[in-house]
C-alpha positions as CSV (number, residue, x, y, z in Angstrom):
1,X,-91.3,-24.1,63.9
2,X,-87.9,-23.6,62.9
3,X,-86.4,-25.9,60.3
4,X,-83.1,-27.0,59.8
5,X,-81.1,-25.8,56.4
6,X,-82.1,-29.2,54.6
7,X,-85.5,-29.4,55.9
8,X,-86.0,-25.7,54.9
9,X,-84.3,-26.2,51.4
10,X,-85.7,-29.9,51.1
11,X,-89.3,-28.6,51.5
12,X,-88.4,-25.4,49.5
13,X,-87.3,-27.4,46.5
14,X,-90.4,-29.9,46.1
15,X,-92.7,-26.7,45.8
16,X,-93.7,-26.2,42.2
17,X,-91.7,-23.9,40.4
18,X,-92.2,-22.2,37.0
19,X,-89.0,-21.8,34.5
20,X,-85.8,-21.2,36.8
21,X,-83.3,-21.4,34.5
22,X,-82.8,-19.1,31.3
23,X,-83.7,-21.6,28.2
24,X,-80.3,-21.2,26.7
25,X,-78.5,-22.6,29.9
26,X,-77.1,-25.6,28.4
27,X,-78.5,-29.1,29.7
28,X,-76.1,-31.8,31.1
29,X,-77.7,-35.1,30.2
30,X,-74.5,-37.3,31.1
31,X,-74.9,-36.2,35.0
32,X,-76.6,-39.1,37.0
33,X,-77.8,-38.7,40.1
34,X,-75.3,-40.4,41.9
35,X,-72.4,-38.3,40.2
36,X,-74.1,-35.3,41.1
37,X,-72.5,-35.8,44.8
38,X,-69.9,-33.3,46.3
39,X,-66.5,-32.9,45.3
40,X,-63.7,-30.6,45.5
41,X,-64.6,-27.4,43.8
42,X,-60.8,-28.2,41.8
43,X,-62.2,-31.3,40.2
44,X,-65.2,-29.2,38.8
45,X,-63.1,-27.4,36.5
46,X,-65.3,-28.4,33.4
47,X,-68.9,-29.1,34.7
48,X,-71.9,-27.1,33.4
49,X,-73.4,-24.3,34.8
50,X,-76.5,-26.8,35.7
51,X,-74.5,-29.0,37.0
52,X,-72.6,-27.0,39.5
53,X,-76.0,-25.4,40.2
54,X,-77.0,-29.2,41.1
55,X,-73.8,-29.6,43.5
56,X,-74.5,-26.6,45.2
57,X,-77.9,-27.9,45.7
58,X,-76.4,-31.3,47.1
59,X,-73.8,-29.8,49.0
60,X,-76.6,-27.8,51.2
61,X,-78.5,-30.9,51.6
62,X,-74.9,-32.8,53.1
63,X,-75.0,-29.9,55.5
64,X,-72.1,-28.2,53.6
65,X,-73.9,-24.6,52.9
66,X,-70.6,-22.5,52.7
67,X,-69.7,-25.6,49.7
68,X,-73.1,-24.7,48.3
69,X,-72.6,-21.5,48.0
70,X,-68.7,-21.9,46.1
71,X,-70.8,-24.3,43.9
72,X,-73.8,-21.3,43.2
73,X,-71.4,-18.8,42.9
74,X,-68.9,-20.7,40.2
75,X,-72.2,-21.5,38.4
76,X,-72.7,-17.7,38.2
77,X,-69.1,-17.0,36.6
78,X,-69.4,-19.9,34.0
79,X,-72.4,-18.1,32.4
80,X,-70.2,-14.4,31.2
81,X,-73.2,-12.4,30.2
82,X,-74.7,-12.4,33.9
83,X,-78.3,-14.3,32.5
84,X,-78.1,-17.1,35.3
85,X,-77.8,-15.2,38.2
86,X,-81.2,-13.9,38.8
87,X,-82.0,-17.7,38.5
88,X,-79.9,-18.6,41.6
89,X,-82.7,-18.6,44.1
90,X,-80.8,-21.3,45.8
91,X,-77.7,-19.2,46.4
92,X,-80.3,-16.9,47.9
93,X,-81.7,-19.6,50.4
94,X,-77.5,-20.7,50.8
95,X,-76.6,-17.0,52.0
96,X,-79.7,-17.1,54.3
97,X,-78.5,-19.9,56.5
98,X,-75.0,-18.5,56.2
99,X,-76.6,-15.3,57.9
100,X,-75.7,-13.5,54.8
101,X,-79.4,-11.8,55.0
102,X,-78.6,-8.4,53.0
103,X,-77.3,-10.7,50.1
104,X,-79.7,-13.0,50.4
105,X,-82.3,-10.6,49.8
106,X,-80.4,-8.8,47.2
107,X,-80.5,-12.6,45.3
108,X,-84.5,-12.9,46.1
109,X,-85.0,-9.8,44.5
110,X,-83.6,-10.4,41.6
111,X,-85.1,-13.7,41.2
112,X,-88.4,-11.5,41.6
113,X,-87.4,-9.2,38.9
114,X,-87.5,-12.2,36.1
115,X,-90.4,-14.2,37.8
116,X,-92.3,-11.7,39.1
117,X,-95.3,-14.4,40.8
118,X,-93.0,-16.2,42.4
119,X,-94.4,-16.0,46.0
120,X,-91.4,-18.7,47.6
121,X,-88.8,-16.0,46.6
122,X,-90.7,-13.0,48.2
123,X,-91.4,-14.8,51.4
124,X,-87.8,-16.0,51.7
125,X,-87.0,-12.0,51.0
126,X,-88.6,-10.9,54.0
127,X,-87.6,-13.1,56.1
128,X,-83.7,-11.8,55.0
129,X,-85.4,-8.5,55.8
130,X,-86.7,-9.2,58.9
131,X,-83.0,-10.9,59.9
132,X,-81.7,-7.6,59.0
133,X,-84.4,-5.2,61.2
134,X,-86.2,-7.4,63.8
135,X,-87.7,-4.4,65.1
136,X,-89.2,-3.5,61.7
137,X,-92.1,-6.3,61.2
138,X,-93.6,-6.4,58.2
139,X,-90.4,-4.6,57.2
140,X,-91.2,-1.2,55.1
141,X,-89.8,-2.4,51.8
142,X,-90.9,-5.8,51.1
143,X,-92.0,-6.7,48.0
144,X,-95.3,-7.9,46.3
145,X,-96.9,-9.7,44.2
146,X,-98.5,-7.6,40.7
147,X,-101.1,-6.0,41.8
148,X,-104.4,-8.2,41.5
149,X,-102.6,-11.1,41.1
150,X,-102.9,-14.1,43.9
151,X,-101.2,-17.4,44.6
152,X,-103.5,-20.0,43.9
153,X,-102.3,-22.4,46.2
154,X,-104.5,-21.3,49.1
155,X,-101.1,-22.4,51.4
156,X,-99.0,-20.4,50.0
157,X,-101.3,-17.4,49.8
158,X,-101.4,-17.6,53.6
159,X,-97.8,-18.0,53.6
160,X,-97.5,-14.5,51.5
161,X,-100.4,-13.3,53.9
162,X,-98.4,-13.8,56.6
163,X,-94.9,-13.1,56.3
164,X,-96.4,-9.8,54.9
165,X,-98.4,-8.7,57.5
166,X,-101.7,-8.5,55.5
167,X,-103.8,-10.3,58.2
168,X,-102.7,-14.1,58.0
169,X,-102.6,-15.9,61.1
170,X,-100.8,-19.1,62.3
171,X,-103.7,-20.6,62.9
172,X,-104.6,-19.6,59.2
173,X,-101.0,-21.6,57.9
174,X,-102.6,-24.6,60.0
175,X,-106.0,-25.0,58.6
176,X,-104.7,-24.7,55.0
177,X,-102.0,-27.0,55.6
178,X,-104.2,-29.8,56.5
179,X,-106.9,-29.0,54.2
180,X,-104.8,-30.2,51.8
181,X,-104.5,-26.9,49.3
């Protein structure tokens, strides 16, 4: 099935996450959610790195992914010492559905680099990979979880199954879908 960009980054964003931002990111309590909603990128001059992350999340769900991605990548120059941007998985998704697959898989990797389980990030890697090469299915050099280490959401570990090539099926996806795990 083939989602749209805020089905895809809808769905992508209620998954569970661990940690995505570096602790010393600094909060913006004032934001409410209703303030978070898009605005020229000249009237963000002085909004947080978190918040611009937010807009750039809003902006792709208002259909506005190249606004997303001037919202992800002004997020990135606010924080000098380069410790946000392998936190930016959602510029990664944004440059995916911009057809930007080589960067989006150079941002999935190094969200994978700092968060090394994080099975959402690998499978959205190959599939940049796969944009790249169609020919070259599972491509060559995906990446992987540790070795030993699993995803204990048995969904998810069919997803990883699959989009690597490791023996998933669709049918696989379908029953742990609606099994509930």
């Amino acid at each position: 099935a083939s989602f749209t960009p805020i089905q895809a980054f809808t769905f992508h964003t209620k998954l569970p996450q661990t940690q995505k931002y570096p602790p010393s990111l600094p909060r913006c309590q004032s934001q409410s959610p209703s303030s978070l909603k898009s605005t020229p990128l000249n009237n963000v001059e002085f909004d947080s790195p978190r918040t611009l992350v937010r807009k750039g999340m809003q902006s792709f769900r208002e259909n506005d992914v190249s606004g997303s991605l001037e919202y992800f990548d002004r997020a990135d120059k606010a924080v000098t010492d380069g410790s946000l941007k392998p936190y930016l998985w959602q510029r990664g998704i944004t440059y995916y559905y911009l057809n930007s697959f080589r960067d989006g898989s150079d941002q999935f990797r190094l969200d994978v680099s700092v968060n090394p389980l994080d099975v959402e990030e690998i499978v959205w890697d190959i599939a940049c990979l796969a944009r790249i090469d169609p020919e070259s299915f599972p491509p060559p050099n995906k990446m992987a979880l540790p070795r030993g280490k699993t995803d204990r959401r048995r969904i998810m570990s069919n997803v990883y199954s699959l989009f690597r090539g490791d023996g998933a099926t669709e049918y696989d996806l379908f029953e742990a879908g609606h099994n509930g795990k």
